[in-house]
N, C-alpha and C positions, 0 to 999 in steps of 0.2 A: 562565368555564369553569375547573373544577382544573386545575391542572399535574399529577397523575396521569393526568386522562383524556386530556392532550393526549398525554403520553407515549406514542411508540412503542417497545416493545422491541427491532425489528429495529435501527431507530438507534440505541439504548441499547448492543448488544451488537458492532454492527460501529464505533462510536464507541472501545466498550474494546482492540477487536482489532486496531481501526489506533492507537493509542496504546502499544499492545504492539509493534507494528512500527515507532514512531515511535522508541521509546524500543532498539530493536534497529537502528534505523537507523544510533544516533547512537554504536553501540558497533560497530561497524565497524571501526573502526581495530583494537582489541583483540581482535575475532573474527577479523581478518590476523594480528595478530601469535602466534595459537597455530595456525593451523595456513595457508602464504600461499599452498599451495598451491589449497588449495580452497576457502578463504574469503574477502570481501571484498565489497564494495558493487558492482552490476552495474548499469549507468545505457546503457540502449539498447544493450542487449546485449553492453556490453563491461566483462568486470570487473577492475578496479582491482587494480594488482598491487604499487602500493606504499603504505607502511604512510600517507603525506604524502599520497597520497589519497585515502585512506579516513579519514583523519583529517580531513579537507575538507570531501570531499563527504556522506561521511555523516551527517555532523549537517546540513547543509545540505537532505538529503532527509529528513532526521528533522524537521526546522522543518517542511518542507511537509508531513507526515506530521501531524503535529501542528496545524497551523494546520485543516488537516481535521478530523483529531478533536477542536479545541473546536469548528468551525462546527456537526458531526454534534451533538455532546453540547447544544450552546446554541441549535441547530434552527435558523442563522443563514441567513437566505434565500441569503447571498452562496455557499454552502457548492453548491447545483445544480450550475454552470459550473464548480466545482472538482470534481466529483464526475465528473463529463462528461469533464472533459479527465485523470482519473484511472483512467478506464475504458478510455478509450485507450491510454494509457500503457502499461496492465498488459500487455496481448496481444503490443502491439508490443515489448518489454521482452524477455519470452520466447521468442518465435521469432526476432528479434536474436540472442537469449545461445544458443539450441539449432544455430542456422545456423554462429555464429561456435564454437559448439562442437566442438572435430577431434581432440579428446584419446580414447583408445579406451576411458576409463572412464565412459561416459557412464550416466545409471541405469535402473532398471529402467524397462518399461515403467507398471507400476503405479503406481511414485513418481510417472512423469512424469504420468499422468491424473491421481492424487489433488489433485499440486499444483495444475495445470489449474485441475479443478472448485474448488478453492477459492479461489484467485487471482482466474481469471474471477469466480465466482460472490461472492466476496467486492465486487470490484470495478466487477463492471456490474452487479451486483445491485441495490448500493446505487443507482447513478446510474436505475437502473428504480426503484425504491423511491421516491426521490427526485421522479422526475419523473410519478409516477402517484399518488402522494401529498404535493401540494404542503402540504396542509393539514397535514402533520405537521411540515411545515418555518414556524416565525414567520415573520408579514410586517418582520422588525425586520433590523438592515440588517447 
């Protein structure tokens, strides 16, 4: 079988998206240092308010971000149960950081659904993609 027909596009394009996230993970530190009040790496809903860790942790959730995006890009079976326990993450991530949020500049409601539907939908999307389309993922390990 070619490897253009095994190709999915959906995993082609959310492979590039969390690679773009991976690669924005790992610049966290630097996205503190221009502005600390409202930037910085949010990890279960608490975000990181010094530049030491965001320096850390950021790349740190950049690798996992990454390790994601080659399994997506190289269709690596092992990439399912990361995909699973990355769709978890997401939801609980967000309602963590909007609970722990008490500051009165909080955003629109608009932002907050946009992000939502693509977060979510980025996120358990893939892992439904994933696990209703095994055959677009290699039996390779």
């Amino acid at each position: 079988m070619s490897e253009s027909r095994t190709r999915a596009p959906f995993l082609d394009v959310m492979a590039v998206l969390f690679g773009v996230l991976a690669v924005s993970n790992c610049t966290k530190a630097l996205q503190h240092l221009r502005n600390p009040s409202r930037l910085g790496i949010v990890i279960l809903g608490m975000r990181f308010e010094s530049t030491q860790a965001n320096l850390l942790l950021g790349p740190l959730m950049g690798i996992v971000l990454g390790v994601y995006t080659y399994g997506l890009w190289r269709r690596r079976r092992w990439v399912l149960p990361l995909s699973v326990f990355y769709s978890f993450y997401v939801p609980v991530n967000l309602v963590l950081f909007w609970y722990r949020q008490t500051t009165p500049d909080i955003p629109p409601i608009g932002f907050i659904v946009a992000y939502l539907f693509f977060a979510l939908g980025g996120s358990i999307g893939t892992a439904l993609y994933l696990a209703y389309h095994r055959d677009a993922v290699v039996g390779r390990g």
